[in-house]
C-alpha positions, 0 to 999 in steps of 0.5 A: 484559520490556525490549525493545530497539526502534527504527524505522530507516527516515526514508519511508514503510515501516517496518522495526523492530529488536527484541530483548530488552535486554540480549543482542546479538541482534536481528530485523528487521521487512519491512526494505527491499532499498534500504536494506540497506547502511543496516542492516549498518552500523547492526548492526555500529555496535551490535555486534548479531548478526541472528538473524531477519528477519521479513516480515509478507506478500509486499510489493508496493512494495519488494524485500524484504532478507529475502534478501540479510540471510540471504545476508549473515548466515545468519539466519534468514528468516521468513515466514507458512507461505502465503508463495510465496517458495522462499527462506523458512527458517522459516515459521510458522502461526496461533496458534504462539508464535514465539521470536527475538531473546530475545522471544516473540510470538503469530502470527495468521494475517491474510489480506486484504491478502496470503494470506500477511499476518501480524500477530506479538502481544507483551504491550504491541504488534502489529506489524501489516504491512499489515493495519492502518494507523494512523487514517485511513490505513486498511490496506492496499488489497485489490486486488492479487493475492491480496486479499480484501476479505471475508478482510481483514474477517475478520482484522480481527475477530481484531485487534478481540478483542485487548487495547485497550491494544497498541500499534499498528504498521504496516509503513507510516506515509506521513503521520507519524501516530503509532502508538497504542493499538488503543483509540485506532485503533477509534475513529479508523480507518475500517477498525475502524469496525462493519460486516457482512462484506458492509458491509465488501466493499462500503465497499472497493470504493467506494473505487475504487482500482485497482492500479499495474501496477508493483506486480504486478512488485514481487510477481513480485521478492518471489516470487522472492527478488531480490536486486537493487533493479533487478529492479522499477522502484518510484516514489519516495515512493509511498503506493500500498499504503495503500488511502487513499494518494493521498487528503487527509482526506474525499476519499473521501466525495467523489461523482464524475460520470462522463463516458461515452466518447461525451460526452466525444468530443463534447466534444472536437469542440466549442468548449470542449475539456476539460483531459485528466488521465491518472491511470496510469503512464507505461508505460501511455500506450505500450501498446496502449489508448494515450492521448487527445490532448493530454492532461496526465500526473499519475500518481494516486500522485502527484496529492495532492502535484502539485496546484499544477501544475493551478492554472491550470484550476481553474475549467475542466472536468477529465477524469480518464482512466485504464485502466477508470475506478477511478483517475480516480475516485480522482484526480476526489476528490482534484480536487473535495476540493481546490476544483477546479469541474468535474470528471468522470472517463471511465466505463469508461476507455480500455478503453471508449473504444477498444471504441468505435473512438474514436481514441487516440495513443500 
């Protein structure tokens, strides 16, 4: 069958177009609400009538178009059949062949990432979601409400059983690596690599990367079908779903000393005063934990690509400092991959620097 196929937009999510050649219909796949302008212009252009939009899972950083499509064109929105999103007209289940836009793919149930996560099968590929990233970006991360760590090794074995030769493609590619074979993904993607079910749990957990409090109100907007991009603040160019975003290559592998709340306040009362980096968003230095005095501010999405900024105190000793210790973790790898001398990261966060009465600013 020839397939009408093409990837419209230029960062980091993906949202494809497809369509059996030849007919003036067509999907698309989790399209973006920001872009939404962008996709009425290009049907009209192409004189396509949009039958179904289909998202793969309930997205956590971007409102989805689904909406506001159906709204505009009376397509259809599709959804696994555990999406909490009222406004889902058609909601398929594990294992039912799907028809849309003159084509047929296969739905498999892949919870993990998202209860409600999905991957659709056709003959030559596999339009994975989140589920599944390409090479070293993994997949998405599985910390976010409704993950499961053991869920997501699960669904990854149904991927695993599937022909070699479909071609992958993910619902976000941040690095522009090219989609490939899943022969070639079982060799170059750590998230396919052998493990037991509890190999895996634990490999995701030392990853150590803890959720934006954004995304969590990028979920509450999906949930309620918005058709407002302002109904969540979302960062530009953030890599914050793929679960080894903010990571160069071999970060990870990277071991981190920590610093406990007590060490580190005697440190700040001593000579040799520490440079501060805290890793979380801006809101969170207002809130009630507050933040360490004369502190540096890089949230940890945005670390890899701010590196220059810290230059001057590569050779002095850095704290990394967040809420309870998993994103300093994470931003105290990509310091040490990137040549920094002496870093730590603050055991337990703020929240146990402030158990401990220490004193904090806002």
């Amino acid at each position: 069958m020839a397939l009408r196929f093409q990837q419209l937009n230029p960062g980091g999510c993906r949202t494809y177009l497809v369509g059996k050649q030849g007919i003036k219909e067509a999907a698309l796949i989790d399209p973006v609400l920001d872009r939404l302008d962008t996709y009425l212009m290009f049907l009209r252009k192409e004189n396509l009538k949009l039958t179904a939009v289909v998202d793969t899972h309930t997205h956590a950083d971007h409102i989805t178009a689904g909406p506001a499509l159906r709204d505009l064109t009376g397509c259809d929105y599709v959804m696994y059949a555990a999406a909490p999103a009222g406004c889902v007209s058609k909601r398929l289940s594990d294992g039912q062949l799907f028809h849309f836009a003159g084509i047929e793919a296969r739905v498999l149930h892949t919870p993990g990432h998202a209860n409600d996560s999905m991957c659709l099968v056709l003959p030559d590929r596999i339009f994975t979601g989140d589920t599944l990233f390409l090479d070293d970006g993994g997949a998405g991360r599985d910390d976010l409400p409704g993950g499961d760590a053991g869920a997501h090794w699960d669904s990854l074995e149904k991927i695993l059983a599937l022909p070699e030769e479909l071609v992958v493609y993910p619902a976000h590619e941040y690095r522009q690596r090219r989609p490939s074979a899943l022969a070639i993904q079982k060799k170059s993607n750590p998230h396919l690599q052998p493990r037991t079910r509890e190999e895996f749990i634990g490999y995701i957990q030392e990853l150590k990367l803890g959720p934006a409090e954004w995304m969590k109100d990028v979920l509450k907007a999906n949930y309620a079908c918005a058709r407002d991009p302002s109904k969540a603040w979302v960062p530009v160019d953030s890599h914050a779903c793929e679960i080894k975003g903010t990571l160069g290559k071999g970060a990870n592998d990277q071991a981190v000393v920590t610093i406990t709340p007590a060490g580190l306040k005697a440190e700040l009362e001593g000579a040799e005063r520490p440079v501060l980096l805290d890793v979380r968003e801006r809101s969170e230095l207002l809130g009630e934990l507050g933040h360490l005095p004369g502190i540096m501010h890089i949230p940890v999405d945005e670390l890899a690509r701010r590196l220059a900024e810290l230059e001057p105190y590569k050779q002095k000793e850095v704290v990394t400092v967040c809420r309870r210790g998993g994103r300093s973790y994470t931003a105290a790898q990509i310091l040490q991959q990137a040549g920094f001398a002496h870093v730590h990261s603050l055991e337990g966060g703020m929240t146990a620097w402030k158990e401990k009465g220490f004193p904090s600013e806002r």
